[in-house]
C-alpha positions in Angstrom: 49.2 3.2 119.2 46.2 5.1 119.2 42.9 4.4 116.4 42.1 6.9 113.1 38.6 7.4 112.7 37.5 6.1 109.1 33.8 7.7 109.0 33.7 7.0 105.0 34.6 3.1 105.0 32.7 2.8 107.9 29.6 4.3 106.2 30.5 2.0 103.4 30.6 -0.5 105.1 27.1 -0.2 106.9 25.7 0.6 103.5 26.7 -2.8 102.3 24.8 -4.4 105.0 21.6 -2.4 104.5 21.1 -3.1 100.9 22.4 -7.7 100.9 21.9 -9.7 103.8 26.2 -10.6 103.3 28.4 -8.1 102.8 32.5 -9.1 102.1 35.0 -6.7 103.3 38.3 -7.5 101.0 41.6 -6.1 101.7 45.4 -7.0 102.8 46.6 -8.4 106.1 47.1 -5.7 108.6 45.0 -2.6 106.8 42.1 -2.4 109.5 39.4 -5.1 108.4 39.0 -6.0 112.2 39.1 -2.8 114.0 36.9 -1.3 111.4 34.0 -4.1 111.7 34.8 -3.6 115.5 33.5 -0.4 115.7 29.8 -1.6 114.0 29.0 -3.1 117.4 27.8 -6.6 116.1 26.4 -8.7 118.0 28.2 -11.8 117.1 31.7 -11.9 116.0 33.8 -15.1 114.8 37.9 -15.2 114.0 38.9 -17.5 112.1 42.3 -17.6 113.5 41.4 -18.3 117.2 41.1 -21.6 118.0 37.5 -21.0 120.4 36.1 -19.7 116.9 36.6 -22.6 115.0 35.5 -25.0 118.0 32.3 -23.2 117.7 32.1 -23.3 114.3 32.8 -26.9 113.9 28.7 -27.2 113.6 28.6 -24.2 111.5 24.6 -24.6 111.1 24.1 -25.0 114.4 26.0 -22.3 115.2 24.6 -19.7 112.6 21.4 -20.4 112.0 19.8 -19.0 115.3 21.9 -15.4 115.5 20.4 -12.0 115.2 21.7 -8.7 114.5 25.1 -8.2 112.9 27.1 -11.5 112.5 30.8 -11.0 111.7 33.1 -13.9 110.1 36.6 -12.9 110.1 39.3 -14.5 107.6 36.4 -15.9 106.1 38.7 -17.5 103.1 39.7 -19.8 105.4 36.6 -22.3 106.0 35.3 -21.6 102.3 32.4 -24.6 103.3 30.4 -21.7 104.7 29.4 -20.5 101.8 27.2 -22.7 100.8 25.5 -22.4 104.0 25.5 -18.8 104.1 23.7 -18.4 101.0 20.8 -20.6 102.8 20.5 -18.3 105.6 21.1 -15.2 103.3 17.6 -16.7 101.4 15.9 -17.2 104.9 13.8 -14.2 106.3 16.3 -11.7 107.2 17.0 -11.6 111.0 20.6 -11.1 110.6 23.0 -9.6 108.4 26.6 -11.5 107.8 30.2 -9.3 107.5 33.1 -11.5 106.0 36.3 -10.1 106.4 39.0 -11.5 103.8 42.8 -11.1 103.3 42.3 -11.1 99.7 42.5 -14.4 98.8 43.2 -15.6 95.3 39.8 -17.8 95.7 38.3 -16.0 98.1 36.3 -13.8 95.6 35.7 -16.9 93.1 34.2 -19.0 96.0 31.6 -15.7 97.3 30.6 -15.1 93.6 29.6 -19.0 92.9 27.7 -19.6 96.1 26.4 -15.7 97.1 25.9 -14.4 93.7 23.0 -11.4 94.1 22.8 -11.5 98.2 26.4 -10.1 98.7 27.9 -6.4 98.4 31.6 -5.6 98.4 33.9 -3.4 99.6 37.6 -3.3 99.4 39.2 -1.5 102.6 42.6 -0.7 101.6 45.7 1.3 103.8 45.0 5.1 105.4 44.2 7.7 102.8 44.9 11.7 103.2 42.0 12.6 104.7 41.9 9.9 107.3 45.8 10.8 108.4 45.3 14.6 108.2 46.3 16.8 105.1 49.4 18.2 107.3 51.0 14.7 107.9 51.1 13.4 103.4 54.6 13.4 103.6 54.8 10.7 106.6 51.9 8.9 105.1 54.2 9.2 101.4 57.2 7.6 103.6 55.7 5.0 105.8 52.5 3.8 103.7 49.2 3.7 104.8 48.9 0.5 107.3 47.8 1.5 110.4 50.8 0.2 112.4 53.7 1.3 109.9 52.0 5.1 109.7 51.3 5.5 113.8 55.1 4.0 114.6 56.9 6.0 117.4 59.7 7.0 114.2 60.5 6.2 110.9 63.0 3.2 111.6 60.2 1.7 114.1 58.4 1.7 110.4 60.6 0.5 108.5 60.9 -2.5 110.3 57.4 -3.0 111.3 57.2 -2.9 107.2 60.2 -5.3 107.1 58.2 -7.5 109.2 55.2 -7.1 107.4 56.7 -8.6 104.5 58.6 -11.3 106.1 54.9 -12.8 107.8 53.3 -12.0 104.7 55.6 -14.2 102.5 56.3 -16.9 104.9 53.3 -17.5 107.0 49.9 -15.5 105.6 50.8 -16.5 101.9 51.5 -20.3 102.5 47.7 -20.3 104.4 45.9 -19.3 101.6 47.3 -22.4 100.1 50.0 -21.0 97.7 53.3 -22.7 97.5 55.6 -20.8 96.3 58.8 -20.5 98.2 58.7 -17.0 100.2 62.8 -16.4 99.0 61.4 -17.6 95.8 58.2 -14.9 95.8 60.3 -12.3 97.7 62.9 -11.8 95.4 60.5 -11.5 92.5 58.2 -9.1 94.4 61.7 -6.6 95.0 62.2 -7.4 90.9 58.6 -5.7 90.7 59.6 -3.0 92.6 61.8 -1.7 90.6 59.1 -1.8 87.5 57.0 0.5 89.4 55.1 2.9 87.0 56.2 1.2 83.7 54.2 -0.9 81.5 54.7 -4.7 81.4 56.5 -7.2 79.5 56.0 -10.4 80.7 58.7 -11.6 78.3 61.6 -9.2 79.5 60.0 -10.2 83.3 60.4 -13.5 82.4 63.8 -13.3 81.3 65.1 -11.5 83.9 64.4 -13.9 86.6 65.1 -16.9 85.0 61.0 -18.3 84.8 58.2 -18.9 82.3 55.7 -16.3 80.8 53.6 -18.8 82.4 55.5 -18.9 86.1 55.5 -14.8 85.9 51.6 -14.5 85.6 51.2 -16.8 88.4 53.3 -14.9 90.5 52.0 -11.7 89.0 48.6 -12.9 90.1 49.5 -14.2 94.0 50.9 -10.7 94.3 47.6 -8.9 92.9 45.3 -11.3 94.6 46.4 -9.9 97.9 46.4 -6.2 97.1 50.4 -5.8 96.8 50.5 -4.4 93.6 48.2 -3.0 91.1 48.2 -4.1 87.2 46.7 -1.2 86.2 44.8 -1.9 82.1 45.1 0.2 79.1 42.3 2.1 78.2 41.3 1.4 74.5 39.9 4.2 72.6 38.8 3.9 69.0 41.0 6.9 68.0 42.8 5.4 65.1 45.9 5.2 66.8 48.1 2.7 68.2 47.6 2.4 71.8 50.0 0.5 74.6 48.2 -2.8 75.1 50.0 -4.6 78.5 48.8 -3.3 81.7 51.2 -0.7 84.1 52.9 -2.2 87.5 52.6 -0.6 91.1 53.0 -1.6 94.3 50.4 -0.7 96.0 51.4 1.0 99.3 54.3 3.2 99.1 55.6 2.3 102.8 56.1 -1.3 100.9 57.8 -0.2 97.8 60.1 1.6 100.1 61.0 -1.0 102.3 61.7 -2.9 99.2 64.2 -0.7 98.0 65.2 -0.4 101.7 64.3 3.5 101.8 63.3 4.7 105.8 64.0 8.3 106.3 62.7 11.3 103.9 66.5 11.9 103.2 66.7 8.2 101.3 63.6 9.2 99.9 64.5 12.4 98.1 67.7 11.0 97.0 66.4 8.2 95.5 66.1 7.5 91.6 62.7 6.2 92.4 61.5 9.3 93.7 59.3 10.6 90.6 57.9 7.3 90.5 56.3 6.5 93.9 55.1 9.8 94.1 52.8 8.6 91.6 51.8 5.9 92.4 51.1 7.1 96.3 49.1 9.8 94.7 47.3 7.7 92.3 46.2 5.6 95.2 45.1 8.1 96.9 43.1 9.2 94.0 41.6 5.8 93.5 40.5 5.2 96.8 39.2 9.2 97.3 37.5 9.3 94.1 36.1 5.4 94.3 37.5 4.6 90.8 36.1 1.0 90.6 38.2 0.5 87.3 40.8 2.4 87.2 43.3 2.3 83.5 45.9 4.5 82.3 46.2 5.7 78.7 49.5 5.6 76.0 50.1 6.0 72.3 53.2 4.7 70.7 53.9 8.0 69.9 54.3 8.8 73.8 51.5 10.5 74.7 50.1 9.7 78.0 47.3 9.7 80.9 48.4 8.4 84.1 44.8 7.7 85.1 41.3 7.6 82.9 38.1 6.6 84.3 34.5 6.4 83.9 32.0 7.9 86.3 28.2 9.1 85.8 28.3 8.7 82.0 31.5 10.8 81.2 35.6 10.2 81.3 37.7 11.7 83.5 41.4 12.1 84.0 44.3 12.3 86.2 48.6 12.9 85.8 50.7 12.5 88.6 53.8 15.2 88.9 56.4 15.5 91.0 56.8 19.0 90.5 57.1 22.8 91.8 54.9 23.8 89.2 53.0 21.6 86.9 52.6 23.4 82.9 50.7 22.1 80.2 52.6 19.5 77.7 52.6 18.1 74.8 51.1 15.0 75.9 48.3 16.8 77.6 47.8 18.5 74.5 47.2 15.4 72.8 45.1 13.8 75.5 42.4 16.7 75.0 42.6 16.3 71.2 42.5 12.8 71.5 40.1 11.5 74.6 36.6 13.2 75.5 37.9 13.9 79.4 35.3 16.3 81.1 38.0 17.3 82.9 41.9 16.2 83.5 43.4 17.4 87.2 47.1 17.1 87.4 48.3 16.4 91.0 51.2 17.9 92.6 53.3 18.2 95.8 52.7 21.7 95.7 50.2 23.9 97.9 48.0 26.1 95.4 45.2 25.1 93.0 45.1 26.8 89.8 43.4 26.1 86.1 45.8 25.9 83.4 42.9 25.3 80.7 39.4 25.3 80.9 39.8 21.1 81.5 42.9 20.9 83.3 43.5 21.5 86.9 46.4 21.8 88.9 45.6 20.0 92.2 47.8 19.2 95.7 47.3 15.8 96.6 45.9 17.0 100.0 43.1 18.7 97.7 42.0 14.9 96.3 39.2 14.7 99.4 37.9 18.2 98.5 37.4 17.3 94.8 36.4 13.8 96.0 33.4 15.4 97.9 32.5 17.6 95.9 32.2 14.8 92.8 30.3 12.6 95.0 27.9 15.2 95.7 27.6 16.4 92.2 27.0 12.7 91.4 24.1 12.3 93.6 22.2 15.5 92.6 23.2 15.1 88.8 25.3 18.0 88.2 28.5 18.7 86.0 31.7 18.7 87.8 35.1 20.8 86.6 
């Protein structure tokens, strides 16, 4: 299995360490944390899953104090007593800078905020995106997700199981390590209940019901699974419009090579065929958008009256928008209608399969998904230099 080059997070990465002496990169098992921090060339790398690290690390003053350059601390969450000690040597004259690489954890974020609060810098490394796969190869990247392993598989059944793997260590070995005990049939078989709530809005109630729990139970379980970047509980956006707006948050799983191999899809054929197909195309695009874009807080607007905005965000003092359709040719509707009557969006793309951009309004674009890093670029450099982007 051969590497992707991932210029952006890299840069992102080394950004972090420029501007705070500790800099956590955050993302799920398996998505590239390691091989990405690899390729900074630090000086002094400790895992926190081999057995020589944590001998050395079993003086963790001793150990630290002294190193220059680039330290990296992989699975960081899993000897949370170095915090405290980092934020000493973060406070000390700056000889080295300190890369913690995280799986997510639950706490993980809590502890860094209490004991690094204004030395540390984030970044969240999630699965491949379209530009890092190539524009030519979405479809695979649709089918298989984007974990490194499940997208560069020999074939789609190698995938699939590598995903059906994936899952099985997840819930039954990197889960229980974070100190979560939950039963992995337990988790698993509400995880696969998610699934099939992918794209709709909430009800903890009817969730509730349907597997037998507490409100209470679901929300824990609800936040295991968000804690470690499987799904995404995507807000409401409130607008005072005077008008009665959704208020529970939307469902997704995250990476559409998992939601498939929890509905046990594994060739384009199943994928096509499958009653689910409308809905993780939208939420494989809307990843894709959130990553490209780097929508820090993504929401998704809805009246009662069923008008609708897959995605809303803010960015350099204005709102923008995004709908997701699996379609030959994306038209204006109703509901788009609405959502330029109703929200102040500078502008509203809607994202397709398809291979041509066109304008269907003076706000609303009609974009393929392989044309997200295009747009992305060109609003990141509009950003920097101050100019309007449509």
């Amino acid at each position: 299995m051969h590497y992707l080059p991932r210029p952006r997070e890299l840069e992102a990465v080394r950004a972090g360490l420029r501007r705070a002496p500790v800099t956590a990169l955050l993302g799920p098992r398996q998505c590239g944390k390691t091989t990405l921090a690899q390729k900074l060339g630090a000086e002094h790398f400790f895992d926190l899953e081999d057995p020589r690290s944590l001998v050395r690390l079993d003086e963790p003053q001793t150990a630290l104090e002294g190193l220059t350059g680039t330290v990296v601390i992989d699975e960081v969450q899993r000897k949370p007593d170095l915090f405290p000690l980092l934020r000493v040597l973060a406070d000390r004259r700056q000889v080295a800078r300190y890369l913690l690489l995280g799986s997510a954890s639950p706490n993980l974020v809590k502890e860094v905020s209490e004991s690094l609060a204004g030395r540390i810098a984030y970044h969240d490394l999630g699965p491949l995106t379209v530009d890092e796969t190539g524009v030519g190869t979405w479809r695979r990247l649709w089918l298989r997700g984007g974990f490194p392993r499940s997208y560069l598989a020999n074939d789609d059944m190698q995938s699939a199981l590598w995903r059906d793997d994936f899952i099985r260590s997840l819930l039954e070995r990197d889960i229980p390590a974070l100190g979560i005990l939950v039963p992995a049939e337990t988790l698993r078989r509400f995880w696969v209940m998610l699934s099939h709530y992918h794209g709709q809005v909430l009800n903890l109630s009817e969730l509730g019901r349907s597997f037998g729990v507490s409100d209470h139970t679901v929300r824990r379980y609800l936040e295991i699974l968000s804690g470690i970047y499987m799904i995404r509980l995507l807000p409401p956006w409130y607008a005072n419009i005077g008008k009665r707006l959704v208020k529970a948050p939307k469902l997704y799983v995250r990476d559409s090579g998992l939601l498939h191999a929890l509905h046990t899809i594994a060739t384009p054929l199943q994928l096509e065929s499958h009653p689910k197909l409308g809905a993780s195309w939208e939420g494989f695009a809307m990843e894709q958008a959130i990553r490209l874009m780097d929508v820090s807080r993504p929401h998704f607007w809805r009246t009662h009256t069923g008008a609708e905005l897959d995605l809303v965000w803010q960015a350099r003092g204005a709102l923008w928008g995004m709908e997701f359709k699996y379609q030959d040719a994306p038209a204006m509707t109703r509901s788009m209608h609405a959502v330029l009557r109703d929200l102040p969006v500078q502008h509203l793309w809607i994202v397709y399969p398809g291979p041509d951009c066109y304008r269907l309004d003076e706000k609303v674009t009609v974009l393929p998904v392989t044309g997200i890093p295009d747009i992305a670029s060109d609003f990141r450099k509009n950003a920097r230099t101050g100019a309007s982007h449509a």
